[in-house]
N, C-alpha and C positions, 0 to 999 in steps of 0.2 A: 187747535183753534184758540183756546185759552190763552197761549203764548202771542199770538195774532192781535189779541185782545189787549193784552197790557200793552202792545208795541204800539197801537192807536191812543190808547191811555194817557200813555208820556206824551204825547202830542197836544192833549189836551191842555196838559199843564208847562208846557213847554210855550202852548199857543196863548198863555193868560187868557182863557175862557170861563176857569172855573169859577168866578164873578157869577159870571153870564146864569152857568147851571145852578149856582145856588140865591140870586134873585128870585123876585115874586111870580118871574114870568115863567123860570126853570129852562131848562135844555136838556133834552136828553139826544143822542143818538140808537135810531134804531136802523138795522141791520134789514135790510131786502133782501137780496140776493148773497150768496157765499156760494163761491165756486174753488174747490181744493185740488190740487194738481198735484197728487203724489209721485216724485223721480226716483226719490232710495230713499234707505232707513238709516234714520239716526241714530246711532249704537250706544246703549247706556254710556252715560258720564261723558260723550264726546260733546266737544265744544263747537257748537255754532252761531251764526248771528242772525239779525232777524232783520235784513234793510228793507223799510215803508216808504212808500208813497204816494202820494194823492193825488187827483188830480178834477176840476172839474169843467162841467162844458158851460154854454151859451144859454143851457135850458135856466140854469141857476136855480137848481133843486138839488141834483142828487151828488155827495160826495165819491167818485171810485180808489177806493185803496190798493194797495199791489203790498204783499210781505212778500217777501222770498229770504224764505231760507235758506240759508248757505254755510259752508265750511268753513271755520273761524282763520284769518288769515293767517295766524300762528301754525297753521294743519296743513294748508293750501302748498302746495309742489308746487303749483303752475296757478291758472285764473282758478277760485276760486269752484269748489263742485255745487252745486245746487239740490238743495233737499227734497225742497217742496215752493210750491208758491199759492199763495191765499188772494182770491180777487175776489173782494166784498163790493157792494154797492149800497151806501147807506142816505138815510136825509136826518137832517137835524130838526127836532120839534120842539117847540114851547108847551109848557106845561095844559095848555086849552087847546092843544091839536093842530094849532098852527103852524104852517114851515119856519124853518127857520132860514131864511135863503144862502146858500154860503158867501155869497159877495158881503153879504151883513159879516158874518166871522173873519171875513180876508179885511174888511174895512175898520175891524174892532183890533187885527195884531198883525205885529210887525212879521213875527214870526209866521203866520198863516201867509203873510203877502209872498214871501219869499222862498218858503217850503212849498207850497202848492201849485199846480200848473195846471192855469187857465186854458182850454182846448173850446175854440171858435165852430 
């Protein structure tokens, strides 16, 4: 999960937000739901990658992430084997408990407009 963690991380500073969380109003993301789906075990020192995605709805609240772990394509014979997959469900807060809507983040970087998928 830790690994899942940093892979959301770089997003953050990828998505020029970190402004946003170090402002007076602050931002944090907090973590709802974590559902873990173990396939097979990653064997010391083998190499994997970790591909994330976001995605959010119409509610215009809660962010959903997808990691899936996978076999480093340097290893991969064929498609790629799959480790594991991490599906979080998180919402963004301001420092006074307020949401933070994510249309406000999509609307703040280029990079969130592009990376994330809007679902109606």
């Amino acid at each position: 999960l830790a690994n899942a963690e940093l892979s959301r991380w770089r997003t953050v500073a990828a998505g020029n937000v970190l402004s946003r969380a170090m402002s007076k109003e602050g931002m944090i993301f907090l973590a709802a739901e974590n559902n873990v789906k173990y396939i097979r075990a990653i064997n010391p020192m083998q190499k994997y990658v970790i591909s994330t995605t976001c995605t959010v709805d119409s509610e215009d609240k809660w962010f959903y992430y997808t990691h899936t772990f996978q076999e480093h394509p340097d290893d991969a014979k064929a498609q790629p084997k799959i480790f594991a997959t991490v599906e979080l469900k998180a919402v963004a807060k301001q420092n006074d408990g307020k949401t933070l809507k994510p249309s406000v983040l999509l609307e703040d970087s280029e990079f969130y407009k592009e990376w994330v998928t809007k679902v109606e």
